[in-house]
N, C-alpha and C positions, 0 to 999 in steps of 0.2 A: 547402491543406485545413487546418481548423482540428483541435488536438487536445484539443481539450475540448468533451465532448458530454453534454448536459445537458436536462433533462424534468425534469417532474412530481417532486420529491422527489429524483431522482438527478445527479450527475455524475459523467462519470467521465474522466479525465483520464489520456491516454496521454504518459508522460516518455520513455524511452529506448525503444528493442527490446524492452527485459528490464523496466522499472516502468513499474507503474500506478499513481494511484491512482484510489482506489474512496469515492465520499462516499453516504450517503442522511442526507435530512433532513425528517422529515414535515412539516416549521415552511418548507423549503427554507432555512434559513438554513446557509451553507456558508463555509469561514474560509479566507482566500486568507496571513493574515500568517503571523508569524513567531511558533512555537510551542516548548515544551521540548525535542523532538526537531526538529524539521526549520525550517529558515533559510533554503531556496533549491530554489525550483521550478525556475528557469529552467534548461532542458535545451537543447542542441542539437535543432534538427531531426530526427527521421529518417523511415524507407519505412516503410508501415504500408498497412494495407487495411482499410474498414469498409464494412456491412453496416449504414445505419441506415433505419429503418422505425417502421412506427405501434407495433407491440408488442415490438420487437426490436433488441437491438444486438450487433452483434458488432465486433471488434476483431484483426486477424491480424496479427501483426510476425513475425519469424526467430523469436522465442524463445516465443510465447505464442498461445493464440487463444480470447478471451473470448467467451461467450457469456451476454448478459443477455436474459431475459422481461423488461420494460419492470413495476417493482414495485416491493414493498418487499423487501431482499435475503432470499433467503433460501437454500439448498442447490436447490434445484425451479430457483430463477430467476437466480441468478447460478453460473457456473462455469468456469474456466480450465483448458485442457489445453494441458501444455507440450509442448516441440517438440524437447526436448535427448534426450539417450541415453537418458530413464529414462520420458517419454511419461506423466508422472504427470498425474494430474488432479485439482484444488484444485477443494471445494465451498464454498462460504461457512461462514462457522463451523465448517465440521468441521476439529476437530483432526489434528493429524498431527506427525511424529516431529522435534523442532527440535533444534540441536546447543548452543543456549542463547546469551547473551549476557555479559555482565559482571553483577556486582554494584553496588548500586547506593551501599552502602555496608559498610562493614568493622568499623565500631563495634558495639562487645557481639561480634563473633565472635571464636566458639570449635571451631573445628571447622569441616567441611562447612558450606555457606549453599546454599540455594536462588540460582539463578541467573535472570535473566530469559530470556523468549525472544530469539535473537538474530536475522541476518537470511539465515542460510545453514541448510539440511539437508540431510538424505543423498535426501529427494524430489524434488531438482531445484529446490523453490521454497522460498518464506516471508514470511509477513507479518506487516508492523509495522505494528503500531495506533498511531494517534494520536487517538484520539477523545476522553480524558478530560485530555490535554496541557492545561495551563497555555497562552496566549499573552499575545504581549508588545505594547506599545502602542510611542509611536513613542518615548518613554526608554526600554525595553527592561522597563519597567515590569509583572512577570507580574500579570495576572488571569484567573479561569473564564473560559469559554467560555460566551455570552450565552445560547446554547442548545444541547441537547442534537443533537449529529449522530454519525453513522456515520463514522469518519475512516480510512482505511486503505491501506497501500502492498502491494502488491504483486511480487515480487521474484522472476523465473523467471528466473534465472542460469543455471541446472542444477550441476554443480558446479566450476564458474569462480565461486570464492570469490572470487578478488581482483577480478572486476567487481563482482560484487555488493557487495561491501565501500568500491571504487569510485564504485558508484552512491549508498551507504548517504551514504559521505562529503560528497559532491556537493551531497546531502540536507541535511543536518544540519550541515556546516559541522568546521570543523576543530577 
């Protein structure tokens, strides 16, 4: 069974148990290479369960169970509810409470820095955007993104930080 499943403007592509990612692109242009965060899709196999139809998709692993209206993303038509101790549920773009990531730089600080979002919270989930990443050609050469897309990971660990951190790695490379 294949794990990337794709329509009109969406893809969505199932990695582990625990990541997704999540593309829209009203152009359908969707970027398979190698970007500032993430260097390596290729996952192991694993058991999943889908639900695909004319207006509808769903997605069931151990740790997740996606629900998309066949659209453009939005809180209404895409939504994931985890399956860990905390049974949270992720809406598209709604915010929720992140424990942050690193800085991206240190120069001029003086004090406290705003940190980025990272890929773990106390919700069970969290998602890394990659949609305004830089990619690299095949010298490793970064340019924009030829078009504008939705780019985004998905991450229901629960709070088994060190898969997620695992999984991050996997991602993006060491």
């Amino acid at each position: 069974m294949s794990r990337i499943f794709s329509g009109k403007h969406y893809r969505i592509t199932e990695l582990t148990e625990q990541l997704l990612r999540l593309e829209y692109s009203e152009s359908d242009y969707f970027e398979d290479g190698k970007t500032q965060i993430v260097r390596n899709r290729e996952f192991p196999e694993v058991d999943f369960e889908v639900i695909d139809e004319k207006d509808r998709l769903e997605i069931v692993t151990s740790a997740f169970h996606l629900y998309y209206k066949k659209g453009p993303f939005s809180p209404q038509n895409l939504f994931i509810d985890t399956k860990n101790a905390f049974g949270d549920r992720w809406y598209y773009g709604e915010a929720y409470e992140n424990l942050k990531g690193t800085a991206s730089t240190l120069d001029g600080a003086d004090g406290a820095i705003p940190l980025g979002d990272g890929v773990v919270s106390k919700n069970g989930f969290a998602v890394l955007d990659d949609s305004e990443s830089f990619i690299f050609d095949e010298n490793d050469e970064p340019f924009a993104r030829p078009d504008k897309e939705i780019d985004l990971y998905f991450l229901g660990e629960g709070r088994d930080y060190l898969s997620a951190l695992r999984d991050f790695y996997h991602l993006s490379g060491p």
